[in-house]
C-alpha positions as CSV (number, residue, x, y, z in Angstrom):
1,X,12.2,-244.1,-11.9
2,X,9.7,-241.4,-11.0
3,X,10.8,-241.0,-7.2
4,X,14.6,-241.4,-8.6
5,X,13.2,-237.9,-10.7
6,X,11.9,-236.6,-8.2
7,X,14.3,-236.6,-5.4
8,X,15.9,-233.5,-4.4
9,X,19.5,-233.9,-5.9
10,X,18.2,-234.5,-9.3
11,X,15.8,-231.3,-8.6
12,X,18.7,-229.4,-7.5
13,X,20.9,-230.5,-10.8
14,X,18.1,-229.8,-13.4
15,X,17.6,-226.1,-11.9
16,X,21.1,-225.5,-12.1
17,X,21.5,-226.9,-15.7
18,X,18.2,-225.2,-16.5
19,X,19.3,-221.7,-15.0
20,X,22.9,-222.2,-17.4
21,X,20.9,-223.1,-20.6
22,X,18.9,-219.5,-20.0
23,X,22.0,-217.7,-19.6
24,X,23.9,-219.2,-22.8
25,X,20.9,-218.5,-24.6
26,X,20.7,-215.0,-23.7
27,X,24.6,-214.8,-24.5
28,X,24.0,-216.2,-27.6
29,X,20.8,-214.0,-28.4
30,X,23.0,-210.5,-27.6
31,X,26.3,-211.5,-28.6
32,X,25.7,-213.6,-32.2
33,X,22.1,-212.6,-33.4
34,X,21.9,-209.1,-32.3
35,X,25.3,-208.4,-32.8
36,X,24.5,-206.0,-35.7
37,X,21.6,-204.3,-34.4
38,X,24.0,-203.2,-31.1
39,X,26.7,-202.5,-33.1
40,X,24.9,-199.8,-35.4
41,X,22.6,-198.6,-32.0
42,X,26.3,-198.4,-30.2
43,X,27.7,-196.2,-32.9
44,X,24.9,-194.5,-33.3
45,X,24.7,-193.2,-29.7
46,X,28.6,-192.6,-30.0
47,X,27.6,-190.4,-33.3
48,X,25.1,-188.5,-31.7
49,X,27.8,-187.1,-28.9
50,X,30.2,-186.2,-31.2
51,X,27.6,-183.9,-33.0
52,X,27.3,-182.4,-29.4
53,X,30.5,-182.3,-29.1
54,X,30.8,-180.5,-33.0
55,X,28.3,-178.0,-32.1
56,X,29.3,-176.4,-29.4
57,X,33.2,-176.0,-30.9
58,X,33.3,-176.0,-34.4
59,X,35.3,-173.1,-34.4
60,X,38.2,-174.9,-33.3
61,X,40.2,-177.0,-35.8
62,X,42.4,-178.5,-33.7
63,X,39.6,-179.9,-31.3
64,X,37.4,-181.2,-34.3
65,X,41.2,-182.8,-35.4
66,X,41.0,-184.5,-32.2
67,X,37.8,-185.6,-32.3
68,X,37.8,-187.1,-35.5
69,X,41.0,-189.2,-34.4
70,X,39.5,-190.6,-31.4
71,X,36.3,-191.1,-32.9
72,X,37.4,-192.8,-36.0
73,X,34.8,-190.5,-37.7
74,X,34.9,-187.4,-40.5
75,X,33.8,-184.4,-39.6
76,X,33.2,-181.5,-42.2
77,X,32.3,-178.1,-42.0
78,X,30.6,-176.1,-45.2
79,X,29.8,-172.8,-45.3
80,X,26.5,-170.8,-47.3
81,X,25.1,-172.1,-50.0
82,X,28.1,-172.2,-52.2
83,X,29.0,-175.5,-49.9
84,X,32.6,-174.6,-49.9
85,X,34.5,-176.1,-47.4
86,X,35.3,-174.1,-44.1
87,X,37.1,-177.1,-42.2
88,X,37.6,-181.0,-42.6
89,X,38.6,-183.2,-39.9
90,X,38.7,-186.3,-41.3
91,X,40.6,-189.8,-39.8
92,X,39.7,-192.0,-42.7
93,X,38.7,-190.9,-46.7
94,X,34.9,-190.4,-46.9
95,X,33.1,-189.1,-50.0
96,X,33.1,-185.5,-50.3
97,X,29.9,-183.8,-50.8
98,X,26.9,-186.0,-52.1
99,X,23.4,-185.6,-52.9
100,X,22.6,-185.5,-49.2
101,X,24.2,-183.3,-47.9
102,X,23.4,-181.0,-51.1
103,X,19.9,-181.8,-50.4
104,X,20.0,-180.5,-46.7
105,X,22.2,-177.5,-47.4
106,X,19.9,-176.2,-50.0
107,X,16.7,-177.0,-48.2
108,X,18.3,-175.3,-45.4
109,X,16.9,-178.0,-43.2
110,X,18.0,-177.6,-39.1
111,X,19.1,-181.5,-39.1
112,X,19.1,-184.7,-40.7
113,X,20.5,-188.8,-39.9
114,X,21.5,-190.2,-43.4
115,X,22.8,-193.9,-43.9
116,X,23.4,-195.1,-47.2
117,X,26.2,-197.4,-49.0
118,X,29.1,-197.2,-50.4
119,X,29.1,-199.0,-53.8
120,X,33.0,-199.5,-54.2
121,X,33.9,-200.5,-51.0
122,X,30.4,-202.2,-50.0
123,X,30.7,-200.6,-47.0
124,X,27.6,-198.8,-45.3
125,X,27.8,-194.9,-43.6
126,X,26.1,-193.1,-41.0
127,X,25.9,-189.5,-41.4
128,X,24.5,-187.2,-39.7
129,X,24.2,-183.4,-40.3
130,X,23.2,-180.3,-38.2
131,X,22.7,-176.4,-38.9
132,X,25.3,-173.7,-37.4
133,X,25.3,-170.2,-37.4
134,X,25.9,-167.8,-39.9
135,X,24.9,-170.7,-42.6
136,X,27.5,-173.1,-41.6
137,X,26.4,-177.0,-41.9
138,X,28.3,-179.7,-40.2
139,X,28.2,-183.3,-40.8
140,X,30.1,-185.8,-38.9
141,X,30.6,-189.4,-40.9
142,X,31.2,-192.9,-38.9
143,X,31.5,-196.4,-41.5
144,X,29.8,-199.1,-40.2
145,X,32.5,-201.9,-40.9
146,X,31.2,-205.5,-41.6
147,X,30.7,-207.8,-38.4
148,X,30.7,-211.3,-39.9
149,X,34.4,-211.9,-39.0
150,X,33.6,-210.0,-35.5
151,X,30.4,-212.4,-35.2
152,X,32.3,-215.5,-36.2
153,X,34.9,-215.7,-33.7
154,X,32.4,-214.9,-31.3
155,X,30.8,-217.7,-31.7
156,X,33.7,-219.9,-31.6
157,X,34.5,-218.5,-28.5
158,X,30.7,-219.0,-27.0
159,X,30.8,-222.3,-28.1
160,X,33.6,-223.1,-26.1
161,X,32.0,-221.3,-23.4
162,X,28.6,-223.1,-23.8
163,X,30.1,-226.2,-23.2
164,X,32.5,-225.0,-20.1
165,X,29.6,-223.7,-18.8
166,X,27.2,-226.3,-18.9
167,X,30.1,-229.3,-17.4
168,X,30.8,-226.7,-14.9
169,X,27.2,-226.1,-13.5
170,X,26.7,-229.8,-14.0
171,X,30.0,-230.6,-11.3
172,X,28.6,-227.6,-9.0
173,X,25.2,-228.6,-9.3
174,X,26.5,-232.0,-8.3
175,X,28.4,-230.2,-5.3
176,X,25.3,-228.4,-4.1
177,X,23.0,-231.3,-4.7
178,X,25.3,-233.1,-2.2
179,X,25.6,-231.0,0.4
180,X,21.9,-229.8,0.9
181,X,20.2,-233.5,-0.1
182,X,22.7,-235.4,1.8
183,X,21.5,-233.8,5.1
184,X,18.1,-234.0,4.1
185,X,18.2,-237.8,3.4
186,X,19.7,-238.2,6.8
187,X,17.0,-236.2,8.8
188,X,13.9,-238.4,6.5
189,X,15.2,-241.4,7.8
190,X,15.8,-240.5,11.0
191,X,12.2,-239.2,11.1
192,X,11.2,-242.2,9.7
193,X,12.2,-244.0,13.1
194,X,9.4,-242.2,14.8
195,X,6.4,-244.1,12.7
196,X,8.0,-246.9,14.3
197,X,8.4,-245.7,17.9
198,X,11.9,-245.3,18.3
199,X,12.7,-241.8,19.6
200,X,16.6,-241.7,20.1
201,X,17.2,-239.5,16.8
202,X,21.0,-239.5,15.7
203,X,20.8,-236.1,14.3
204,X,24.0,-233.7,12.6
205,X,23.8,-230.1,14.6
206,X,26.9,-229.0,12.5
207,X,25.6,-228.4,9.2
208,X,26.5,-225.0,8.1
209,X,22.7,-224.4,6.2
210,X,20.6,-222.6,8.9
211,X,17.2,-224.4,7.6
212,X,18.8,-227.7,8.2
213,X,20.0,-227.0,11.2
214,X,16.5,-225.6,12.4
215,X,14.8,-228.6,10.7
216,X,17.5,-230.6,12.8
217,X,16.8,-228.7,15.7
218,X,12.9,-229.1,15.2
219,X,13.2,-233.2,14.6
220,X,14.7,-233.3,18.1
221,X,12.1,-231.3,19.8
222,X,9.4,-233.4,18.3
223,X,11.6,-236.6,19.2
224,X,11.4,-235.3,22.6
225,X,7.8,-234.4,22.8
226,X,6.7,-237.5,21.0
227,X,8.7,-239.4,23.3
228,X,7.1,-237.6,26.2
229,X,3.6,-238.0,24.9
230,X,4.4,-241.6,24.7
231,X,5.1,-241.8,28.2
232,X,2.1,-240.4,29.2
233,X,-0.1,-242.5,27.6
234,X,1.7,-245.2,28.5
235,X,1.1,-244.1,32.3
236,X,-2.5,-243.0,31.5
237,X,-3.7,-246.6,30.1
238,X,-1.7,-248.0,33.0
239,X,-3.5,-245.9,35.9
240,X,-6.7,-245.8,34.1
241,X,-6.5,-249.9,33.6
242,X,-5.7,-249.5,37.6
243,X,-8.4,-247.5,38.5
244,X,-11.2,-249.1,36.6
245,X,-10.1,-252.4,37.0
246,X,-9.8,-252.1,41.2
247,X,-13.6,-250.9,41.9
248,X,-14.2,-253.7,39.2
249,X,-12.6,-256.5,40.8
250,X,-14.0,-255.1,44.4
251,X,-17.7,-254.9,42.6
252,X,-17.4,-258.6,41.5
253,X,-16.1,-259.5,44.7
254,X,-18.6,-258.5,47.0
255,X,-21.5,-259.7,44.2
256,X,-19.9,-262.8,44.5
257,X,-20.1,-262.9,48.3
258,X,-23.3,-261.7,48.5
259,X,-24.5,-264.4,46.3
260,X,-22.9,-267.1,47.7
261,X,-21.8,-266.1,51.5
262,X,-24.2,-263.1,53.1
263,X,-27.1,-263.6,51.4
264,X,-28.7,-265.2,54.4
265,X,-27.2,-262.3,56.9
266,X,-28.9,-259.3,56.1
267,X,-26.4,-257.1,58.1
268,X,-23.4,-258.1,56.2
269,X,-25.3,-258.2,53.3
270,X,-26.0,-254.4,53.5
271,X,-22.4,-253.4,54.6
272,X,-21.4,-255.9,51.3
273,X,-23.7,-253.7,49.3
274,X,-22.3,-250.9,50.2
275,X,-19.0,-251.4,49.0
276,X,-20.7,-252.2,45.8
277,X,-22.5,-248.8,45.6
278,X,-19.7,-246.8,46.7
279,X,-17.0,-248.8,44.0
280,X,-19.7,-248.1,41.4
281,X,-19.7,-244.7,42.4
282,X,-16.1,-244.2,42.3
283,X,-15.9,-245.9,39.1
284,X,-18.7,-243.8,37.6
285,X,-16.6,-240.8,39.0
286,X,-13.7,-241.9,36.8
287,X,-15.7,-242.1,33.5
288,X,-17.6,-239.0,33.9
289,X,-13.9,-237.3,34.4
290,X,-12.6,-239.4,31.4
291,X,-15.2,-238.0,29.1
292,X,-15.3,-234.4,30.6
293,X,-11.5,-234.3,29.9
294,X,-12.2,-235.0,26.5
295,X,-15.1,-233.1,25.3
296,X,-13.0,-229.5,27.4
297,X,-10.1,-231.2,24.8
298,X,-11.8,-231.3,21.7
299,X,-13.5,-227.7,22.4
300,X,-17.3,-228.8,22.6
301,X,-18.2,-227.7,25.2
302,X,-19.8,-224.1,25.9
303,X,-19.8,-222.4,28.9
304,X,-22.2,-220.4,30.5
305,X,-21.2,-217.5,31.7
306,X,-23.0,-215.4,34.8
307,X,-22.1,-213.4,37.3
308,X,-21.8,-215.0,40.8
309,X,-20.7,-214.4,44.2
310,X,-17.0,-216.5,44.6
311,X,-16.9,-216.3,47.9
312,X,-20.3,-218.1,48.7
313,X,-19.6,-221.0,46.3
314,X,-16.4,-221.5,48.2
315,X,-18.2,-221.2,51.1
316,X,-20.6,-224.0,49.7
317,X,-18.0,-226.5,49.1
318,X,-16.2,-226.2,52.0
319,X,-18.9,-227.1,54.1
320,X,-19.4,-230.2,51.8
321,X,-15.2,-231.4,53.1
322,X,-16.7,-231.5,56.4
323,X,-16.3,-235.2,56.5
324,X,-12.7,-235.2,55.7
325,X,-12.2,-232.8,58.9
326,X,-14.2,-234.7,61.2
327,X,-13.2,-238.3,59.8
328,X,-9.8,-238.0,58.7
329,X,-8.0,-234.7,61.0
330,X,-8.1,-232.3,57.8
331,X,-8.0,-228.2,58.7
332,X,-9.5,-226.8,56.0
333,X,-9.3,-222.7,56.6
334,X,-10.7,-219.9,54.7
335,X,-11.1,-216.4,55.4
336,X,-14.7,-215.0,54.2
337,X,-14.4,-211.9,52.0
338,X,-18.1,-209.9,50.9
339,X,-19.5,-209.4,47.4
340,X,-16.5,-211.3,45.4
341,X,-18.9,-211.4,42.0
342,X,-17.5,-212.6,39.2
343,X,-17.9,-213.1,35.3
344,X,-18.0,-216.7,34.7
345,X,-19.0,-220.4,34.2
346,X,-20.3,-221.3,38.0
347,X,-21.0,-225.0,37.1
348,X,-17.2,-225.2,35.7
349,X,-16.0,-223.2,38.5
350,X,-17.0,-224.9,41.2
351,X,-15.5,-228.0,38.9
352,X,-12.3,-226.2,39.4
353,X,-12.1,-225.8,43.1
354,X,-13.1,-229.3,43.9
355,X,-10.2,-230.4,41.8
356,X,-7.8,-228.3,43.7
357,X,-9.3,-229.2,47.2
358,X,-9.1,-232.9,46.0
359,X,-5.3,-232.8,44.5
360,X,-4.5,-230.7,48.1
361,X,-5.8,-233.0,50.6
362,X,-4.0,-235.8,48.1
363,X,-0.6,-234.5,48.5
364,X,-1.1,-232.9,51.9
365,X,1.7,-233.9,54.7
366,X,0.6,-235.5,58.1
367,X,-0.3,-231.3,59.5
368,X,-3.5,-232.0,57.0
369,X,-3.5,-227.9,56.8
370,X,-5.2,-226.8,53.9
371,X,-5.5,-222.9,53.0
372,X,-7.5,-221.1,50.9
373,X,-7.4,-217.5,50.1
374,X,-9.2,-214.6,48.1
375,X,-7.3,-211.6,47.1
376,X,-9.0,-208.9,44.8
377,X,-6.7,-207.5,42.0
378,X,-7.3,-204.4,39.8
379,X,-9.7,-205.9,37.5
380,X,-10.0,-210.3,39.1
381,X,-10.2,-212.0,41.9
382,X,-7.2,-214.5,42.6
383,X,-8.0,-218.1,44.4
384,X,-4.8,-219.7,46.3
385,X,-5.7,-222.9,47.2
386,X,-2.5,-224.3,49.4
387,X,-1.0,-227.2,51.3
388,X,1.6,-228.3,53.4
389,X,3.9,-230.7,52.1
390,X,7.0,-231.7,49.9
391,X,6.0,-229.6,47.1
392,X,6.8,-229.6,43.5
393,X,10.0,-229.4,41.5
394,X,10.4,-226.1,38.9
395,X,11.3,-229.3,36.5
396,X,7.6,-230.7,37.2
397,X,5.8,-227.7,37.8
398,X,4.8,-227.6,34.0
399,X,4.1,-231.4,34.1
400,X,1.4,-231.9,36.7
401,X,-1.2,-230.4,34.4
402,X,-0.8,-233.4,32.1
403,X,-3.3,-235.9,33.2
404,X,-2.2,-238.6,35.4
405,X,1.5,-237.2,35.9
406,X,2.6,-238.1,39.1
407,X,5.9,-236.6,40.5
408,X,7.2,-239.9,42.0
409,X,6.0,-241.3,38.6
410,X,5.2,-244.3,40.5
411,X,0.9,-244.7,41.1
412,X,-0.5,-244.5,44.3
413,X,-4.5,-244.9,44.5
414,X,-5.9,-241.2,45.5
415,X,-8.0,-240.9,48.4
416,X,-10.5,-238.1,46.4
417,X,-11.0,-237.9,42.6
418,X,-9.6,-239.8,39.4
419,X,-5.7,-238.4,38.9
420,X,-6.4,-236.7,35.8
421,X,-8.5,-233.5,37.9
422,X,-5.2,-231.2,37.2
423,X,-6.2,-231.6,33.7
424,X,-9.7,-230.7,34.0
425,X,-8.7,-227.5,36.0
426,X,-6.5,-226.2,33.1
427,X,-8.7,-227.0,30.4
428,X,-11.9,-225.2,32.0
429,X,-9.2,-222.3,33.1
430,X,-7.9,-222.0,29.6
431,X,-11.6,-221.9,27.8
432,X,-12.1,-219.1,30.3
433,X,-9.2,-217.5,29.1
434,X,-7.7,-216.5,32.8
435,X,-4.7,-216.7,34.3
436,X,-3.2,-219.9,36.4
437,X,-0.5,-221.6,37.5
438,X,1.3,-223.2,40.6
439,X,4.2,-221.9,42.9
440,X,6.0,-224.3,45.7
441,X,8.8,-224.2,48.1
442,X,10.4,-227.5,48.2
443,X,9.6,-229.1,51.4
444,X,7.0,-226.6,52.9
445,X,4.1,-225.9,50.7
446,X,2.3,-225.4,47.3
447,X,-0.2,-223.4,46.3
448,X,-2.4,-223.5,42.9
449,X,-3.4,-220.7,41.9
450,X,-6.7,-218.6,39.8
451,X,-7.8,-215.4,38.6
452,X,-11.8,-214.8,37.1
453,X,-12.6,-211.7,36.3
454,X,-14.8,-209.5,38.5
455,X,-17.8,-208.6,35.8
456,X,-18.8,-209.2,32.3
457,X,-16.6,-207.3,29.1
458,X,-18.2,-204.8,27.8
């Protein structure tokens, strides 16, 4: 019953019914219970102009004739203390001079409101009187006439519209609920499909409510992201289970065979535990990568920032490829630049460019020609580190960062590194809060690119 409360149509109905309850009782407040206090503040105010109106031309008869008929009101003019009548413009028959007006005429008093009743006609009369020139008084008169009657059929008639009003914002609250909880209801169940996995949303782009539609348009994104990360971790446990359970199996293997088979033949006993060492080393590799990706992920690590000549510690690793030219036909070039110092993490640096060397020998074509370049820029240094080979897609070029995305999305073991060393690269990159990317030309090269910055922010 609660969540049957608490759903949005019956939200949306209550407001509506609330907001109409406010308004008949305001109506009912101004029109019914104040009725008489508005009524005498409305002819009051209408009074007060017409004395205006009186004292600037109560020389004029006719005009005063005119004023009195439009007004419904009496307006008298005495003169000097005799109180003799000078002009009366009068629409209906109001007493003639009474103790208040004597009062003020004899106290010569500038001007006075009066309001007092008429005992014959128990009727009530605002007066009010003001001083003229040359001793002239003039006092306009306006009867307040009863309101019950007035207030009655006012109330029959806000009765009836009480209860039009509150069937009519019932059927429109009805309407309203509809239209914006339907939509709603629609989009909760659909997201509802994701807890479970399933990521082909049927969603409604048409709706005319520009939230909805954004919310719509928001779901699908997430669908499509969700459905992505999915995928990706999908292909991550695969190529990880891959990857640790090859050196694994090769470990076991050869421990096996040197138990059993080589034990006795120290020669291919050696060469057996070498294959051991270098699988454990490779698996080792792998872990260290694993956690390194997270702990750049979950921000704990801190770098430590120096300044440091890029060009030797490119220099450095280089030379440290020199198998991979000798052994396997790679042409590693690089042209030396001087004094390349730079503001930054050396350790994670030189993280970086082993990455890149690793992922461009990886996807390197049979010319094995790999390129590396320093340019200096206004305020950084740029690294290109680039290959020859089929390059990347503009589709995938945003992809390859995520760790294990391959662009064949098939696996292939990698001659250097773990697969997820893209990863690592933007992670350090970002903490350092530099500039990288990658540009290719399909079927010729790629190059990955970096900026550091040459010295320390002041």
């Amino acid at each position: 019953m609660k969540q049957i409360k608490n759903k949005l149509s019956f939200k949306i109905l209550g407001y509506l019914i609330f907001f109409s309850l406010i308004i008949l009782v305001v109506l009912w407040f101004l029109q019914v219970v104040s009725f008489d206090s508005y009524y005498e503040l409305s002819i009051r105010r209408n009074l007060r102009n017409v004395v205006n109106d009186v004292k600037e031309n109560y020389k004029s008869e006719n005009y005063l004739n005119r004023l009195s008929f439009d007004n419904n009101m009496c307006i008298e003019i005495y003169e000097g203390t005799m109180m003799s009548y000078s002009s009366i413009s009068c629409y209906k028959e109001f007493s003639k001079l009474n103790k208040e007006k004597r009062d003020m005429i004899l106290n010569n008093v500038d001007e006075r409101e009066f309001k007092y009743t008429d005992r014959f006609e128990d009727s009530q009369t605002l007066m009010y009187g003001i001083k003229l020139e040359n001793e002239r008084f003039a006092f306009v008169e306006v009867r307040l006439d009863p309101t019950s009657s007035s207030v009655k059929i006012l109330k029959e008639q806000l009765l009836i519209v009480s209860v039009f009003v509150c069937l009519l914002s019932i059927a429109i609250g009805i309407f309203i609920s509809r239209k914006l909880s339907k939509p709603i209801e629609k989009i909760n169940n659909e997201a509802k499909k994701l807890v479970k996995g399933e990521y082909d949303l049927v969603l409604d782009d048409k709706s005319a409510v520009t939230e909805i539609k954004e919310l719509n348009e928001t779901l699908k994104y997430t669908s499509l992201e969700l459905s992505k990360t999915e995928s990706l971790r999908r292909e991550f446990m695969s190529n990880v289970s891959h990857d640790l359970k090859t050196p694994l199996t090769m470990i076991k293997a050869y421990a096996e065979m040197v138990r059993d088979l080589t034990y006795k033949d120290k020669k291919k006993m050696d060469a057996n535990l070498n294959v051991i060492i270098e699988e454990s080393n490779r698996l080792n590799l792998l872990v260290n990568d694993i956690l390194d990706l997270s702990k750049y992920q979950s921000n704990t690590i801190e770098l430590e920032y120096s300044e440091f000549d890029l060009n030797e510690l490119i220099i450095e690793i280089i030379n440290r490829y020199e198998i991979y030219e000798e052994k396997d036909g790679f042409k590693i070039s690089y042209k030396k630049k001087k004094n390349c110092i730079v503001y930054a993490d050396r350790k994670r640096i030189a993280q970086v460019i082993y990455n890149l060397l690793n992922n461009a020998i990886n996807y390197c074509d049979d010319s094995k020609k790999i390129n590396i370049t320093i340019a200096e820029l206004d305020d950084t240094y740029r690294v290109d580190v680039t290959n020859s080979g089929e390059g990347i897609s503009e589709e995938d070029s945003s992809l390859i960062w995520d760790k294990y995305y391959k662009i064949d999305k098939t696996y292939s073991r990698v001659q250097v590194g773990t697969g997820i060393g893209l990863s690592i690269v933007k992670n350090i990159l970002e903490l350092h809060n530099v500039k990288y990317g990658v540009t290719s030309v399909i079927g010729k090269n790629t190059t990955f690119y970096f900026e550091l910055n040459k010295k320390e922010d002041k």
